[in-house]
C-alpha positions in Angstrom: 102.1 134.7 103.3 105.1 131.9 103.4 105.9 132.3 106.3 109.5 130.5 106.8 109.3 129.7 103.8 111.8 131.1 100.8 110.0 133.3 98.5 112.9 133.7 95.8 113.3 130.0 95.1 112.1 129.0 91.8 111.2 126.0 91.0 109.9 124.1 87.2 108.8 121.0 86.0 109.1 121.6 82.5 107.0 118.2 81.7 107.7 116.3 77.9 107.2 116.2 74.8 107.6 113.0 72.5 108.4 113.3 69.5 107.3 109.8 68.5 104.9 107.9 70.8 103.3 108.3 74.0 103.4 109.9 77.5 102.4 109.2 81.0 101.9 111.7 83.7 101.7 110.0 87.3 102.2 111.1 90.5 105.2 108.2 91.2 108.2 108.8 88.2 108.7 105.0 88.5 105.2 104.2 87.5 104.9 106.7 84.5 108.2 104.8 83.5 106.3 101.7 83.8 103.6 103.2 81.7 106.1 104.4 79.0 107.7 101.2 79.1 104.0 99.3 78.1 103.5 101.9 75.4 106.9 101.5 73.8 106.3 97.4 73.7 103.1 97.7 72.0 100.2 98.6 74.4 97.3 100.4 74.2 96.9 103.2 76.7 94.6 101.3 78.7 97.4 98.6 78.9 99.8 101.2 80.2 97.2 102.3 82.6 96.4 99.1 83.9 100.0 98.5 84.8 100.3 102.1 86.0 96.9 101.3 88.5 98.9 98.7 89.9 102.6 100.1 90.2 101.0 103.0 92.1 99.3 101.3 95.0 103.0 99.5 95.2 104.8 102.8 95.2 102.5 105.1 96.9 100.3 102.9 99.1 99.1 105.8 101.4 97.1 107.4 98.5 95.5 104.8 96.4 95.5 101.2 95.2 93.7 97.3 94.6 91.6 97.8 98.2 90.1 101.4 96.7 87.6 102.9 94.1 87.9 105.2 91.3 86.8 106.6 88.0 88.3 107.1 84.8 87.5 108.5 81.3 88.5 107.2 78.2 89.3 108.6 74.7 89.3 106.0 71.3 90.6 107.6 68.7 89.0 104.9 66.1 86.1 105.7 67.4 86.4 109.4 67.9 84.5 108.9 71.2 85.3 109.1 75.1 83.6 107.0 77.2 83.2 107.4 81.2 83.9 104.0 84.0 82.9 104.4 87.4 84.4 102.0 90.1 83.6 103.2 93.1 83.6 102.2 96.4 80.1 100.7 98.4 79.1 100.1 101.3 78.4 96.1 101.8 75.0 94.9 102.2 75.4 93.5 105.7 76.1 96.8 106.7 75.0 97.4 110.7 73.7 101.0 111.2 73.4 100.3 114.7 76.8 99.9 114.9 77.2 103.7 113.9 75.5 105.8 116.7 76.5 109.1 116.7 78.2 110.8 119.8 76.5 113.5 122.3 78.7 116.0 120.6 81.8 117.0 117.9 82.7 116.8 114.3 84.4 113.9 112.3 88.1 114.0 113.0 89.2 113.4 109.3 88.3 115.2 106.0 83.9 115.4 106.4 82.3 117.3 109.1 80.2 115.2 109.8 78.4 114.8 113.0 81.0 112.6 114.7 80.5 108.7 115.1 81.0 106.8 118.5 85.1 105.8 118.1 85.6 107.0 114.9 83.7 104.1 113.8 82.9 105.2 110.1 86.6 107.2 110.1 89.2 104.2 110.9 89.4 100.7 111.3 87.9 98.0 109.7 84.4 99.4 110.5 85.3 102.2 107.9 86.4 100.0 105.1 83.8 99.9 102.1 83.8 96.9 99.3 86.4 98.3 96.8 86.4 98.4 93.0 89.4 99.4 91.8 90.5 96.2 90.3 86.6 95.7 89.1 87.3 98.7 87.2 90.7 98.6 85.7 90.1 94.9 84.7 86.7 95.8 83.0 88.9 98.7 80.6 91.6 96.1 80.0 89.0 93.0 79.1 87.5 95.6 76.4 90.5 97.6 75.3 93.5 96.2 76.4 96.1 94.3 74.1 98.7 93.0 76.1 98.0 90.2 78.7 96.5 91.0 82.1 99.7 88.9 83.4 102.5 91.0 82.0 100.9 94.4 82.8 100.6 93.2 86.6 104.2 92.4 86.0 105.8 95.4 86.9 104.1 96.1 90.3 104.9 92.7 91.6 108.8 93.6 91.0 108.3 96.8 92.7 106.5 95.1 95.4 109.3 92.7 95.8 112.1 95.3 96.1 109.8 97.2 99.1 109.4 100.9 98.6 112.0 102.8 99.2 111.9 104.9 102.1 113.2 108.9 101.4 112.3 111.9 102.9 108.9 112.2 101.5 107.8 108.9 102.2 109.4 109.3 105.9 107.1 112.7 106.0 103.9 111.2 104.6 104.5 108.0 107.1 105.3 110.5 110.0 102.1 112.4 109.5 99.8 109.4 110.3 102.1 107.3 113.0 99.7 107.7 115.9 96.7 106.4 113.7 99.0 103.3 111.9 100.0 102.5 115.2 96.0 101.1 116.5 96.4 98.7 113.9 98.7 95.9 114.4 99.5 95.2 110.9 99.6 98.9 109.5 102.5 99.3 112.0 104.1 96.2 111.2 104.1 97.3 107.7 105.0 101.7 107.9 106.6 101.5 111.4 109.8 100.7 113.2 108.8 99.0 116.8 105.4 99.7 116.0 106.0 103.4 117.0 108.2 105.4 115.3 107.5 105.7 111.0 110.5 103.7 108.9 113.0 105.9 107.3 113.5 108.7 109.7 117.4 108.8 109.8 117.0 111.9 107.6 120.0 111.0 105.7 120.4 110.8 101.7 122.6 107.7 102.1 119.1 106.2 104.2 118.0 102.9 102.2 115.2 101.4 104.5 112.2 99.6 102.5 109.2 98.9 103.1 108.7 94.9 103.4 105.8 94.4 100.5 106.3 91.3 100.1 103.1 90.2 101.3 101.3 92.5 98.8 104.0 90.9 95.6 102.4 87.7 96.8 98.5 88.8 96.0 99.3 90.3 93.2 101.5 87.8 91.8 98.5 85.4 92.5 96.1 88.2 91.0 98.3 88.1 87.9 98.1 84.2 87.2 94.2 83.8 88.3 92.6 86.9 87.1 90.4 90.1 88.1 88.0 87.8 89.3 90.1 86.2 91.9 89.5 89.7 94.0 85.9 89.5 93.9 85.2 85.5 93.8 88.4 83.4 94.4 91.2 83.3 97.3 91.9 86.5 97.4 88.5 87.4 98.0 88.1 84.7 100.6 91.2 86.7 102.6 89.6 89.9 102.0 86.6 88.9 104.2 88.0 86.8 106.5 90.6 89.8 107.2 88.4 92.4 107.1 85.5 90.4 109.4 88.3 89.9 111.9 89.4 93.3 112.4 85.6 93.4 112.8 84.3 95.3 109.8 81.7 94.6 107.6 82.3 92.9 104.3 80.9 89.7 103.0 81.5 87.5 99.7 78.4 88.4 98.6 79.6 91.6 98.3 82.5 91.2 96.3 80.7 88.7 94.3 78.3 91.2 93.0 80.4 94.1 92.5 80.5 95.6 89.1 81.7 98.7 87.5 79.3 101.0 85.6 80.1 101.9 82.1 77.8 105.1 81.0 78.0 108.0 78.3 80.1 110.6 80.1 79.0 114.3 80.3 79.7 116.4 76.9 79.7 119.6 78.5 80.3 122.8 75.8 83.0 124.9 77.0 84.2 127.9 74.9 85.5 126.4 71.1 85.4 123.0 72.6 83.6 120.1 74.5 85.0 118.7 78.0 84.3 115.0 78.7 83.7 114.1 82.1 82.2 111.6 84.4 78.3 111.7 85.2 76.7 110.4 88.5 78.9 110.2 92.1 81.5 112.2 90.9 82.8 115.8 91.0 82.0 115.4 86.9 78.1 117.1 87.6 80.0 120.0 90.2 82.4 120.6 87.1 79.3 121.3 84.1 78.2 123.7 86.6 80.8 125.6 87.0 81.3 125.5 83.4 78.4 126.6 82.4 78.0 129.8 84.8 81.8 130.8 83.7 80.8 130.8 79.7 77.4 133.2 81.0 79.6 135.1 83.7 82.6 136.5 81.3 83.8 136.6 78.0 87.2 134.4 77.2 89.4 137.9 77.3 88.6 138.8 80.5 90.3 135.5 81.3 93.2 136.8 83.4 91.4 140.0 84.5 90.6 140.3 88.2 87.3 140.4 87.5 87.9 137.2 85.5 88.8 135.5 88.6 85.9 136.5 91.1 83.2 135.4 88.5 85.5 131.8 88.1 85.7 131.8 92.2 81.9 133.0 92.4 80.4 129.9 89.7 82.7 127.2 91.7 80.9 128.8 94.8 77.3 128.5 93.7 78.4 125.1 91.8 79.1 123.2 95.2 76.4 124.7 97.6 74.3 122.7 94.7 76.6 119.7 95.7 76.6 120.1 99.5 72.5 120.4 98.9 71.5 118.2 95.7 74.4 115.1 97.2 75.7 115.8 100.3 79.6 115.9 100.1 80.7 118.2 102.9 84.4 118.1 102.9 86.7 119.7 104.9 90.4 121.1 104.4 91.7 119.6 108.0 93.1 117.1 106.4 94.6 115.5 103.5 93.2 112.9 100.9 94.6 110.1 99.7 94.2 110.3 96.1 96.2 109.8 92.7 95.7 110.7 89.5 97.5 109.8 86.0 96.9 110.3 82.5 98.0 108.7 79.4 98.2 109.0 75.6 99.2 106.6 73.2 101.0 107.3 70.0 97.2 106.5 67.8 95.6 108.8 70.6 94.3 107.0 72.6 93.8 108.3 76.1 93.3 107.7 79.6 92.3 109.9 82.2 91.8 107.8 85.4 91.3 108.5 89.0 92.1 106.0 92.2 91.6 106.4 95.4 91.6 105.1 99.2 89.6 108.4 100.4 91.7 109.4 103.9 95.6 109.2 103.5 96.4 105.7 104.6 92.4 104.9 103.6 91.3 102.9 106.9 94.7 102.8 108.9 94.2 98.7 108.2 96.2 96.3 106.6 94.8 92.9 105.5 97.6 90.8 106.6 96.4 87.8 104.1 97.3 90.3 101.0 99.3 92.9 102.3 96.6 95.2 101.1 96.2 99.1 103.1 92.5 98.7 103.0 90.2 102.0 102.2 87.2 103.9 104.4 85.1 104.1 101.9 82.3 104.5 104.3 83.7 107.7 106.2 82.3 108.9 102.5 78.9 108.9 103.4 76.9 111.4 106.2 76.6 109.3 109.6 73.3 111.0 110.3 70.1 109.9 108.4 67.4 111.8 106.4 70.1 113.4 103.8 70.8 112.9 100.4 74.3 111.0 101.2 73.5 109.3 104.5 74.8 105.9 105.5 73.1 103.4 104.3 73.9 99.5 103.1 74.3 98.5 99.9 75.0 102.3 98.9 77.9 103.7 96.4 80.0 106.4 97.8 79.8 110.0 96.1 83.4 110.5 95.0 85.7 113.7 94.5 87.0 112.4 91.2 87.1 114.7 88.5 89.4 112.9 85.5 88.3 114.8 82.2 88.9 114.2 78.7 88.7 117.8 76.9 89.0 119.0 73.6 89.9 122.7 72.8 90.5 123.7 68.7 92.8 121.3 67.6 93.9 119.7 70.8 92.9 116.9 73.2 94.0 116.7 77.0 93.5 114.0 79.8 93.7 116.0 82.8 93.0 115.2 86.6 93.8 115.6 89.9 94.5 114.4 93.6 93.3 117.0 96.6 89.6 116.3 97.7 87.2 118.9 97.2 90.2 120.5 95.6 90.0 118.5 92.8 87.4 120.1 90.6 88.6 123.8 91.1 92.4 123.2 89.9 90.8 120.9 87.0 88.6 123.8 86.0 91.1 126.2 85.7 93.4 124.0 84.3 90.9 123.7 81.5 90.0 127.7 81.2 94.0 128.1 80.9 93.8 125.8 77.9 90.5 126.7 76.4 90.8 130.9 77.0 94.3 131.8 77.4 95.7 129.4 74.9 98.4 128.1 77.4 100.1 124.6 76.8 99.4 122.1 79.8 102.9 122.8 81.3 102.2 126.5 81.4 98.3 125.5 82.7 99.0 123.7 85.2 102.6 125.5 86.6 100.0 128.3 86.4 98.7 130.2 89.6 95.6 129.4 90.8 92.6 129.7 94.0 90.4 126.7 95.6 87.1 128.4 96.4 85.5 124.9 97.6 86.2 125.7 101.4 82.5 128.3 101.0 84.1 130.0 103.6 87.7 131.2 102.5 89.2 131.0 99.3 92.6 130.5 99.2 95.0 131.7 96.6 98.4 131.4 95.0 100.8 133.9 96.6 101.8 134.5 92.9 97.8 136.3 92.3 98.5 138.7 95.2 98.0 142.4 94.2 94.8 143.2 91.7 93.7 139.8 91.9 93.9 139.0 95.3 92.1 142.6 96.0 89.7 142.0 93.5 89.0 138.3 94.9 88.9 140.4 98.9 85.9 142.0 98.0 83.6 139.6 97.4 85.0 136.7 99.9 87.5 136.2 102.8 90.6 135.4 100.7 94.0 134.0 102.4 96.9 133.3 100.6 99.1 130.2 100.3 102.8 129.0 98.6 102.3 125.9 96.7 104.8 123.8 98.6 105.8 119.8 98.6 103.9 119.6 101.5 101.5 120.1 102.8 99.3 120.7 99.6 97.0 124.1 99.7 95.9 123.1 95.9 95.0 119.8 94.2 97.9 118.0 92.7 97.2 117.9 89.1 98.6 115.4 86.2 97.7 115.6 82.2 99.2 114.7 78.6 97.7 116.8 75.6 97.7 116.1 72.0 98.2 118.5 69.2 98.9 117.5 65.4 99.5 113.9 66.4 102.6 115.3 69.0 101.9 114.0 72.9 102.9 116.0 75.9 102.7 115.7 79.4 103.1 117.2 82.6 102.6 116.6 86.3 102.2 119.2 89.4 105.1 121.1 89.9 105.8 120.3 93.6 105.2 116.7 93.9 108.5 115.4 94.6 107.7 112.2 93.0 105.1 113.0 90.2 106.7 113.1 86.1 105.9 112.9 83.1 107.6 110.4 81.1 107.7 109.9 77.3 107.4 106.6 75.7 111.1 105.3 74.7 112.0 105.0 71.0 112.8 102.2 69.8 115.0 100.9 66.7 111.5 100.4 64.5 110.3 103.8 65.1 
């Protein structure tokens, strides 16, 4: 049950509609405005994604940004066809194994499992950071679809960056959670922390105005801007990058960044009731999803939907769908503690869409800060199983198996971009998300406001308070079920975002409890 917590406070996030244009649904209000903004001057949405990419790893550093990976999907309405980019992370090629041993005894401390590492080796510090690919991947969607120049789309984040983020409750709360770790690197602190103890922002007043001091970070990415992608992976910026990053004593070489390249490939058409959901193949959740799919469309018909016996078949095939994972490629999360994930989703007024995943893996990524960019640096490698012989074990040279589930669906006569932050939470809430869509005829805002379990834990599911009585005693007999109030934080569910489109009308939506997340419709203008 709540607990403390109120349980006849309502809360709704209505999402938009536009009645000319596009939307953007991000986790950060600010950078869907961003978004909205490109769209309104004449961008593409991949243009209003790439400035999104960047405005979020300025605005919410902790959960994603230029030092992390990702994956995105992509609809083109000329073409009638979506197309899947994968950017993840890798581990470099000098990788030392040796420098992993694992201890007598004990679990990772962070999201995996896994046998534990001498020091937290693979978990934080520069030892955990993995060769990123964000900017690999958002510059390869721009150099093929984008209209507007690279330049002006980075032009938004560097603004931000210069103003510092703004410190408010939920940033003081996020920054709070993760002092102790900040604190072992000198630069994180210098960067998140007051006398490199206590987090920034904790007078707890609404009048409080302390910034973060990004000015570091405006500086790479105002150098990014002018040079180009390729700067990251083969210029100055990718000279710092090592030099940082070998300092702090990690592993990550030019060779590495030189070679890097994100994958285009024909995503996964998997059918799903009177429509077809688009999703990413290979290291992804996108594989996890067509399974569980494809046992829901054998296990019940559509009507039985929002019957409890509805629900224990969804909860059952989301089950058996990641034992396969755990078995076929090794992802072994935990819910101890929290990702550091963002998701956002855009639609253009000719249809276009963008679904796209980013990502530093723990919240915070590595607890490091490349003091030559200003850059919170990801740990990629705490990704991969520390102990050899299984099908994700550390290795050099290797690409991470990701979480990410963006999605591309169709359903009748609609279209929807929808994704999700939250680990192995992900894929359940983007599942159900879709069955609302596809079975029960909901619009996204009612979809995603919607109740809903996670049954990735294998051991407990957990479910909305909002499903207790039939459901919940349905959902009892076949598994340990607790219960859980979706709240600001922490997060018991995945943290969706989506836009839909429906007779050439975009709408959008963003989880209901993320105090920063909105949708935001493109602005009209005096042509339109």
């Amino acid at each position: 049950m709540s607990g403390s917590f109120s349980v006849s406070q309502t809360t709704r996030k209505p999402g938009v509609v536009a009645h000319e244009g596009g939307v953007v649904a991000a986790q950060h209000v600010e950078a869907a405005r961003i978004g909205a903004d490109i769209l309104a001057a004449g961008g593409d949405a991949v243009d209003a994604a790439t400035a999104v990419s960047f405005a979020l790893g300025v605005l919410e550093p902790w959960m994603s940004g230029p030092a992390g990976g990702g994956a995105m999907v992509l609809w083109r309405a000329d073409e009638e066809k979506a197309h899947a980019l994968t950017y993840g992370m890798r581990s470099s090629a000098s990788l030392d194994l040796d420098h992993y041993p694992l201890a007598k005894e004990g679990k990772a401390s962070d999201l995996f499992p896994w046998d534990a590492v001498e020091e937290d080796r693979n978990v934080f510090g520069a030892t955990a950071i993995a060769v990123p690919g964000t900017v690999a991947g958002i510059a390869e969607a721009h150099r093929r679809f984008g209209k507007i120049k690279w330049a002006d789309l980075l032009g938004p984040a560097i603004s931000a960056a210069r103003l510092g983020l703004h410190v408010d409750w939920y940033a003081a709360l996020i920054i709070a959670s993760s002092a102790r770790d900040l604190a072992q690197d000198p630069d994180a602190a210098a960067l998140f922390l007051d006398e490199g103890t206590w987090p920034k922002g904790t007078g707890w007043t609404a009048l409080q105005k302390s910034r973060l001091d990004q000015s570091a970070m405006a500086d790479c990415l105002s150098h990014l801007a002018q040079a180009g992608a390729q700067d990251f992976y083969r210029g100055d910026i990718a000279n710092s990058l090592v030099k940082d990053v070998t300092a702090k004593g990690g592993f990550l070489t030019h060779a590495d960044l030189a070679s890097y390249a994100p994958i285009w490939s024909e995503p996964l058409a998997i059918p799903f009731r009177d429509g077809v959901v688009h999703a990413v193949p290979g290291l992804t959740a996108g594989p996890t999803l067509a399974d569980a799919l494809e046992a829901w469309q054998r296990q019940y018909p559509p009507e039985d939907s929002a019957k409890p016996a509805g629900f224990v078949a969804r909860a059952q095939a989301i089950q058996a769908a990641y034992q396969k994972r755990f078995a076929t490629m090794g992802d072994h999360e935990s819910n101890k503690a929290p990702g550091c994930t963002t998701h956002f989703s855009v639609v253009d007024r000719q249809g276009n869409m963008v679904s796209m995943t980013q990502t530093l893996l723990s919240i915070f990524g590595s607890k490091v800060v490349s003091p030559s960019t200003g850059l919170l640096m990801n740990n990629g490698i705490m990704w991969f199983d520390p102990a050899q012989g299984h099908p994700n074990s550390l290795a050099p040279d290797k690409s991470c198996l990701m979480n990410v589930c963006p999605v591309i669906a169709e359903s009748g006569a609609r279209r929807y971009a929808i994704g999700a932050s939250g680990g192995r939470k992900i894929m359940p809430a983007v599942a159900q998300i879709l069955a609302h869509m596809s079975e029960r005829d909901m619009t996204i805002q009612d979809a995603i406001e919607a109740p809903r379990f996670d049954a990735s834990d294998g051991a407990t599911l957990v479910a909305d308070e909002r499903l207790i009585g039939p459901v919940t005693d349905a959902l009892n007999t076949a598994f340990p079920t607790k219960t859980a109030q979706r709240l600001p934080f922490p997060y018991a569910f995945a943290c969706p975002a989506g836009v839909a489109r429906e007779s050439g009308l975009n709408s959008g939506t963003t989880e209901t409890f993320s105090p920063w997340g909105d949708a935001v419709a493109e602005p009209e203008t005096s042509e339109t």
